[in-house]
C-alpha positions in Angstrom: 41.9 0.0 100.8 41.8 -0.7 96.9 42.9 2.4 95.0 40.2 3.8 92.8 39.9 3.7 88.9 37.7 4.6 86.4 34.9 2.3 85.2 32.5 2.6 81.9 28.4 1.5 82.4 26.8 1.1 79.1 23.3 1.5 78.9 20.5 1.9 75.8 20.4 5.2 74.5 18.2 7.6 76.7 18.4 5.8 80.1 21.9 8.1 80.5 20.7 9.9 83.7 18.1 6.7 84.9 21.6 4.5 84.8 24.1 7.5 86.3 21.5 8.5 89.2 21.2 4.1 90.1 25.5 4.1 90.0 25.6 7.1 92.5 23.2 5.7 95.0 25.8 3.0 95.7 28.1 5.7 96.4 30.0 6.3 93.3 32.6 9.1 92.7 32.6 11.6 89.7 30.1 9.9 88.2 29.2 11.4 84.5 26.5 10.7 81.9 28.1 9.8 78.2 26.2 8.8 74.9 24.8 5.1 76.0 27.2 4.7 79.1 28.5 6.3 82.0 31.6 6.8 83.4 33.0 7.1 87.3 35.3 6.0 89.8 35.3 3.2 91.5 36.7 0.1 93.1 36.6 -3.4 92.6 33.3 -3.7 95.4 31.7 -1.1 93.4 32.3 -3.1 89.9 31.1 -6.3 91.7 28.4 -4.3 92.7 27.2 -2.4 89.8 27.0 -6.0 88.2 25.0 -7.2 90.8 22.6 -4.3 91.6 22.1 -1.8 88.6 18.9 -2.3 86.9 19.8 -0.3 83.7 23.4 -1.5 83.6 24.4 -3.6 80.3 28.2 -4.2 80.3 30.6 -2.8 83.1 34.0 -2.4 81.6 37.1 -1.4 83.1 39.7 0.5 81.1 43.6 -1.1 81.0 45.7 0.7 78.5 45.2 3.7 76.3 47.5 4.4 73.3 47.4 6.1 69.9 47.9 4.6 66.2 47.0 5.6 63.2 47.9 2.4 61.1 47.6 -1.3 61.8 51.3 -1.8 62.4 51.3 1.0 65.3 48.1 -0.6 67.0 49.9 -4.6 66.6 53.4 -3.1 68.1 51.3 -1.1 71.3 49.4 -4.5 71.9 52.5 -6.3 72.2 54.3 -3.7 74.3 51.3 -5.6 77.1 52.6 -8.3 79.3 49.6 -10.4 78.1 51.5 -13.7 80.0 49.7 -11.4 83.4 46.4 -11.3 81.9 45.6 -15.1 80.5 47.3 -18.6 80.6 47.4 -20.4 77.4 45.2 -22.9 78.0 42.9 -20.3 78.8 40.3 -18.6 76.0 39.4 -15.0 75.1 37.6 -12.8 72.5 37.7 -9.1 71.0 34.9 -7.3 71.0 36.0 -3.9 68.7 34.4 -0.6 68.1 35.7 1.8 65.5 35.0 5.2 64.0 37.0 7.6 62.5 39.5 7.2 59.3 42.2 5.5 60.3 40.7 2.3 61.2 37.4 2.3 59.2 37.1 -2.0 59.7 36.6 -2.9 63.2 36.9 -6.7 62.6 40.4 -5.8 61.1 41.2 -3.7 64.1 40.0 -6.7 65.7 42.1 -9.3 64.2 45.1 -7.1 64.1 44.8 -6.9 67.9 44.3 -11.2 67.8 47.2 -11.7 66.0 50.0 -9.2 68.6 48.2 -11.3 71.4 48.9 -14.9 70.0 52.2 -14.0 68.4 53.6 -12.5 72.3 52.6 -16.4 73.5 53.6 -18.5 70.2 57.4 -16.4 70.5 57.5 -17.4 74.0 55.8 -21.0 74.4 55.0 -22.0 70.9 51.8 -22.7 71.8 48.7 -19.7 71.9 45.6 -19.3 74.3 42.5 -19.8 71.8 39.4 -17.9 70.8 36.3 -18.4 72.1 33.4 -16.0 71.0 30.5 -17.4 73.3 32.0 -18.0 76.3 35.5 -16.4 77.1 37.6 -16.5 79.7 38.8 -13.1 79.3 36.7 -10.6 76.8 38.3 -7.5 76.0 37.2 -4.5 74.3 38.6 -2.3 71.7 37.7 1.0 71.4 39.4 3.1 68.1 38.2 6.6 68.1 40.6 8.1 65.1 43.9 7.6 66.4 42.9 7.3 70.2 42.6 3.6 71.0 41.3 2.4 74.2 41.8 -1.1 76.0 39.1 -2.3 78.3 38.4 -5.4 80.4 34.7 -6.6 80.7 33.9 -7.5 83.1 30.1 -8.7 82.7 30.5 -11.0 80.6 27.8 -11.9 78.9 25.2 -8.7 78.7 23.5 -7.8 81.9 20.1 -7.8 80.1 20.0 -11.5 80.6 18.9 -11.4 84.0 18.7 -15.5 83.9 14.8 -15.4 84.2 13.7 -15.3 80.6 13.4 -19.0 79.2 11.1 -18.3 76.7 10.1 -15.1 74.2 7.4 -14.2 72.3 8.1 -12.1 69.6 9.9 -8.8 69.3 10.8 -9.0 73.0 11.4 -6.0 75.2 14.9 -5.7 76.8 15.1 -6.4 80.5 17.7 -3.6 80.5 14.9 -1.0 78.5 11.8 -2.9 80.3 13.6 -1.2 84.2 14.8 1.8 82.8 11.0 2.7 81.5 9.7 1.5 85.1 11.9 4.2 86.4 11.3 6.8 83.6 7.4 6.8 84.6 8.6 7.6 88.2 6.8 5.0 89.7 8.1 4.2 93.2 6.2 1.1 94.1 3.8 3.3 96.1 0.8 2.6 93.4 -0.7 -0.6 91.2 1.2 -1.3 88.2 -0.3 -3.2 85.0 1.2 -3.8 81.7 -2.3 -5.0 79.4 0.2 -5.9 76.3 2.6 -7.6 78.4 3.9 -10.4 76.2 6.9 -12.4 77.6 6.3 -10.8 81.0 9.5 -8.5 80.8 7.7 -5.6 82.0 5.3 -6.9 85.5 8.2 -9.2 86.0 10.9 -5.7 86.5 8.1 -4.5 88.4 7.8 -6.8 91.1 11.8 -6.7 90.6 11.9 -3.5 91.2 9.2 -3.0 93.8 10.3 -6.1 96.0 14.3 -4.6 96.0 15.3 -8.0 94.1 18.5 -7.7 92.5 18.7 -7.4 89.0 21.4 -10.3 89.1 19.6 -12.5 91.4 18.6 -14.9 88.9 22.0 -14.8 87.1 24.8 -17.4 87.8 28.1 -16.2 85.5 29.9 -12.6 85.1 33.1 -12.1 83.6 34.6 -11.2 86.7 34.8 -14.7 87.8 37.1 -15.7 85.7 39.9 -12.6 86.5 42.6 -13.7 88.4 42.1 -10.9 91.0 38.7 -12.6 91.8 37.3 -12.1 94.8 35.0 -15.0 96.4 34.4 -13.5 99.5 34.3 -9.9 98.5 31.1 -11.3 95.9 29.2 -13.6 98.6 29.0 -10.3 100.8 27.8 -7.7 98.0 25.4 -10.5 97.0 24.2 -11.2 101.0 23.8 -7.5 101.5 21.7 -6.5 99.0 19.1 -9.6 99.2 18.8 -9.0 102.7 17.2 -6.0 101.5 14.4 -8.1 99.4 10.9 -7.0 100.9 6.7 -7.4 100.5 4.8 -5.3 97.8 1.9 -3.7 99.6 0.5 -3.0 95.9 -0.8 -5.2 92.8 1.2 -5.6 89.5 -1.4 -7.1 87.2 -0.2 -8.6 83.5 -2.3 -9.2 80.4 -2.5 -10.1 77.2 -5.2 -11.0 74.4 -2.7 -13.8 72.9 -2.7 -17.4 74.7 1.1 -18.1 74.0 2.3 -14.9 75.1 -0.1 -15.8 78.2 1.5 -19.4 78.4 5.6 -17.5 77.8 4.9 -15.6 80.0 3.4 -17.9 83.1 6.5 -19.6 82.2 8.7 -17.4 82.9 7.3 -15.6 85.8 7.0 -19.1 87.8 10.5 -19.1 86.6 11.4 -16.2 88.8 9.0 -17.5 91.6 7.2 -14.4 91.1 4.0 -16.3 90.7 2.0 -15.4 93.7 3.1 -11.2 93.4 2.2 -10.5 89.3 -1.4 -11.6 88.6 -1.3 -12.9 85.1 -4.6 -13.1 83.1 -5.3 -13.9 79.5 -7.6 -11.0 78.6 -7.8 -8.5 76.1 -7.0 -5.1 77.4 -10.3 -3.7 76.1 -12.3 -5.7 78.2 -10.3 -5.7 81.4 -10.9 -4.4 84.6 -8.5 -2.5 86.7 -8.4 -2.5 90.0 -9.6 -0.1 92.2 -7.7 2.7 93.4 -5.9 4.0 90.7 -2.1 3.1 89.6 0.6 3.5 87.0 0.1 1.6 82.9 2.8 0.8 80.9 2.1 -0.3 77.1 4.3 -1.9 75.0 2.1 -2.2 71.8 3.6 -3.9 68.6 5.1 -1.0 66.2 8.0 -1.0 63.9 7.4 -4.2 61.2 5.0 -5.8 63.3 1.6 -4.6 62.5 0.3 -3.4 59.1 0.0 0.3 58.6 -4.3 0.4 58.9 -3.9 -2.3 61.7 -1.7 0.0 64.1 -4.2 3.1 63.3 -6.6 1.3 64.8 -5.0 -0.8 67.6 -3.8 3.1 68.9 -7.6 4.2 68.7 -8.7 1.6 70.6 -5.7 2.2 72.7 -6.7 5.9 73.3 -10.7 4.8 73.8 -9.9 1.9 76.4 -7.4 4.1 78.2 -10.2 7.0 78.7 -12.8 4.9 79.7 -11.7 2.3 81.7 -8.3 3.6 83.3 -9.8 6.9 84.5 -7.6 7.9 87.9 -4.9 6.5 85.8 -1.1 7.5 84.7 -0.7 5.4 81.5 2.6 5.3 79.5 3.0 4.2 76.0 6.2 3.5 74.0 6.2 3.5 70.4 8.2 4.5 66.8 5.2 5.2 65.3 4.9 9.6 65.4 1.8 9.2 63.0 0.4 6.2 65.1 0.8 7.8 68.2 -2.0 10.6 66.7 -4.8 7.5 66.9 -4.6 7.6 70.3 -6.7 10.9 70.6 -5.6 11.7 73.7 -2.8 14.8 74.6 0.3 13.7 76.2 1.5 15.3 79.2 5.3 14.0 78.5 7.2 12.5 75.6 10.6 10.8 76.6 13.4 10.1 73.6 14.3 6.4 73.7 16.0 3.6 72.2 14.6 0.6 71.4 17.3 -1.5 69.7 17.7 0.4 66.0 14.5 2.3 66.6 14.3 5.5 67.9 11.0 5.7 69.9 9.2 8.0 72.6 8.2 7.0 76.0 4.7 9.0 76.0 2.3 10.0 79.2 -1.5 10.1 79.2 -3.0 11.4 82.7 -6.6 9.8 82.6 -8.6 12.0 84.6 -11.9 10.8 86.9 -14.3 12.9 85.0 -13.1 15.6 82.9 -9.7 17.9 83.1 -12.2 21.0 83.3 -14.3 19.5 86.3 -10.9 18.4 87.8 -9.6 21.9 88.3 -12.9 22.7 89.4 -12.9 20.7 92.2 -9.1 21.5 92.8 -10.0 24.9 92.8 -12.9 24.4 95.7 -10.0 22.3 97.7 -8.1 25.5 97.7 
């Protein structure tokens, strides 16, 4: 049995507790929420598998070495104390990827190259000749963490970020993360148990989670590279299994996920990529606007992603969030309808009163995840017939 050891999930800011609660249902130990990550112990199945599985993961990074310096000569002679000859071959490539803060190392691309240079010089003393750098597509991508004097070394083991699922090919503009697009799926609370429709849907990012989500699809079932791979300590067989066992657990959707929007290349972006991810015959796709769609019957759960931040003049977004608000109370009634947005003063238009408002992330911009009920008939006649059910 593999000794246990501590491993850092990063996640967008405010999916915290979406991304701790998914890392403990795979059986995680000590598992605790941090700003935009989470940390807990774990082995290397549970790496593999956090990789493979977690729908709000974006990097999972093991920690190697931990140290303190205050000046760039401490942080070059504790990098050289490594064995780095155990980590990478010299024909083999790696980058630095380095987060600072604090005031003794106020330049993280300093910190950066300081930490370069104690790598290259341990293999150029040695075999006068240095393993090289490759920004895109390393063999081995380390992290640097430099928190005033505290610096931390970590392995990730990702790679490249998990938001690239592998089934995007082609965006429209101002695309939603895959990594935000699952963690508001799960925010909403919808468990699959109800229709979904996204009537702004854009690239697809949205339905196409859905159906993800609803049909137990792997986040990383589309995805061919992690970081991992490359590790020494790789484990073929260990992978095949993790990878077996959860897409044996692929099933049906007994609901509908409908997708929309008014523009014909979002439309043809998104067809594109949602035959990509052979998702064609589960997300009905439909160039309509959502004012003059139809939903189906029975009720179900909305998510919006309307354009806010610098894509829509300030008199347009007024009145794309009243007609918003109008088209939600009149033709989603029996509805749950969720909106994301920046835009505090926008958010007004809609004219309708939230029933929840959920801090957020998106990128730079700081936005709420807001929820509409849309009563059949009106609140008042609702309790009123609640009250005769009683």
């Amino acid at each position: 049995m593999e000794d246990n050891y501590q491993l850092i999930t990063k996640t967008a800011a405010g999916l915290e507790d979406v991304l701790a609660a998914e890392i403990k249902a795979l059986g995680a130990k000590n598992v605790r929420p941090m700003h935009r990550a989470v940390i807990c112990e774990g082995n290397k199945e549970l790496m593999y598998r956090i990789n493979y599985e977690v729908r709000t993961a974006l990097k999972v990074l093991k920690p190697y070495k931990n140290f303190f310096a205050k000046t760039p000569e401490d942080l070059y002679k504790n990098v050289q104390e490594i064995n780095w000859f155990e980590l990478i071959r010299t024909d083999q490539t790696f980058c630095i990827d380095a987060v600072t803060s604090g005031r003794f190392f106020t330049h993280s691309q300093y910190a950066s190259l300081k930490m370069k240079d104690a790598i290259v010089d341990q293999f150029r003393d040695v075999y006068g000749i240095r393993p090289n750098i490759n920004t895109l597509n390393p063999d081995l991508r380390i992290n640097l963490h430099i928190r005033e004097d505290k610096v931390t070394i970590l392995f990730d083991s990702s790679g490249e970020s998990l938001h690239h699922r592998g089934y995007r090919k082609q965006v429209d503009k101002a695309p939603m993360n895959e990594v935000l697009a699952a963690g508001l799926i799960q925010l909403s609370g919808w468990k699959a148990d109800c229709n979904f429709l996204d009537c702004m849907c854009g690239s697809g990012t949205l339905p196409i989670e859905a159906a993800m989500y609803a049909m137990k699809i792997p986040p990383g079932y589309y995805r061919k590279q992690w970081g991992f791979m490359k590790w020494d300590d790789y484990d073929a067989e260990l992978w095949q299994r993790i990878r077996q066992e959860a897409d044996e657990k692929i099933c049906d959707f007994d609901y509908e996920i409908w997708a929309s929007d008014r523009s014909p290349k979002a439309v043809a972006i998104a067809e594109g990529n949602i035959n990509y991810a052979h998702l064609q015959h589960d997300i009905h796709l439909m160039k309509k606007d959502m004012h003059d769609l139809t939903p189906p019957e029975g009720g179900g759960i909305v998510i919006i992603n309307p354009p806010y931040g610098d894509r829509l003049e300030e008199d347009d977004i007024d009145q794309l969030y009243e007609e918003i608000g109008h088209t939600l109370k009149h033709n989603f009634q029996g509805f749950q309808c969720w909106l994301i947005t920046d835009d505090a003063v926008a958010l007004r238009h809609v004219g309708l009163k939230p029933t929840a408002k959920i801090p957020i992330w998106n990128g730079p911009l700081e936005c709420r995840f807001v929820r509409f009920d849309i009563f059949e008939g009106s609140l008042k006649e609702k309790k009123a017939r609640e009250a005769e059910e009683k």
